[in-house]
Structure formats: structure tokens, C-alpha cells
N, C-alpha and C positions, 0 to 999 in steps of 0.2 A: 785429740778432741775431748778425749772425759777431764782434761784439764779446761779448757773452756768451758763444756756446759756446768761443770762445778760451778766456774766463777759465778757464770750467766745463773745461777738458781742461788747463790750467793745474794746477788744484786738484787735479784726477785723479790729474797726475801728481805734484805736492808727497804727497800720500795716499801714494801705491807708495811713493817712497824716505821715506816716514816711516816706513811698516809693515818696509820692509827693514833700516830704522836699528834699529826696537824687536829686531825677531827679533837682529842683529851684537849688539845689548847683552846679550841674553836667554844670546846664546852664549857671552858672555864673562864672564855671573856664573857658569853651569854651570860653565865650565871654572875659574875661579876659588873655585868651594865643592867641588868635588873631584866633581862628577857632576849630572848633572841636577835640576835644583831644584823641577820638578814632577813628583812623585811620585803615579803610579797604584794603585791599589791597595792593598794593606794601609799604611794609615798609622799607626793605631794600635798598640800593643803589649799581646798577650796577654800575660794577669795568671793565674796559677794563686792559687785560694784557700788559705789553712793548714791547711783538713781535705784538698786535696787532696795539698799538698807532703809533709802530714804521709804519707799513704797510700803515695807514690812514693818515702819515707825508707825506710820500712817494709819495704818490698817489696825497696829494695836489700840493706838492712841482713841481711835472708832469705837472698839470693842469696851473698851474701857470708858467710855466716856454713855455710852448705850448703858452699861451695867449699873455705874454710876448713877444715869436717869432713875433707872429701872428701881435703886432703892429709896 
């Protein structure tokens, strides 16, 4: 048996410096892609529709054209 649990703490420890080599590599594509490469949270990118773009034109276009008056 102390020949097995040898191995078995062997193996243990091969595991730790394999998991510490992943994270050194993990560190150095981040710093290589310009920031962390797993991103939490909003991943996707908000899409406004064309009736709404159209509405947020409009609305400037008002603003701008009252300011315009106004000088």
C-alpha cells in the first residue's frame, strides 16, 4: 500500500503544477489580447430597431432646430 499512496501523492502533486501551468498560460493570453479574455457579463451588444433610431433622429433633430430658433 505505501507503494500506491506514494504514486496517488505523486499524481496529486503532477495535478497542482499542471493547474498552476493552465492559470501562467491563461495569464499570458490576457495580457497578450489586451485584457481578460473571460468576460462576465454583458456579452452581447445592444441593437436599437429603425423605428426606434428613427424616433431618437427625430427627437434630435427638434432639439436642434428649437436651439437653432432660439439664436
Amino acid at each position: 500500500m505505501t507503494n500506491l499512496s506514494g504514486v496517488l501523492r505523486q499524481l496529486k502533486n503532477e495535478r497542482q503544477r499542471a493547474q498552476q501551468e493552465v492559470q501562467r498560460i491563461d495569464a499570458a493570453l490576457a495580457a497578450l489580447s489586451g485584457g481578460n479574455h473571460k468576460r462576465p457579463g454583458n456579452t452581447g451588444t445592444r441593437r436599437l430597431s429603425a423605428e426606434a433610431r428613427r424616433k431618437i433622429a427625430a427627437a434630435q433633430r427638434a432639439r436642434w432646430a428649437k436651439i437653432k430658433k432660439a439664436a
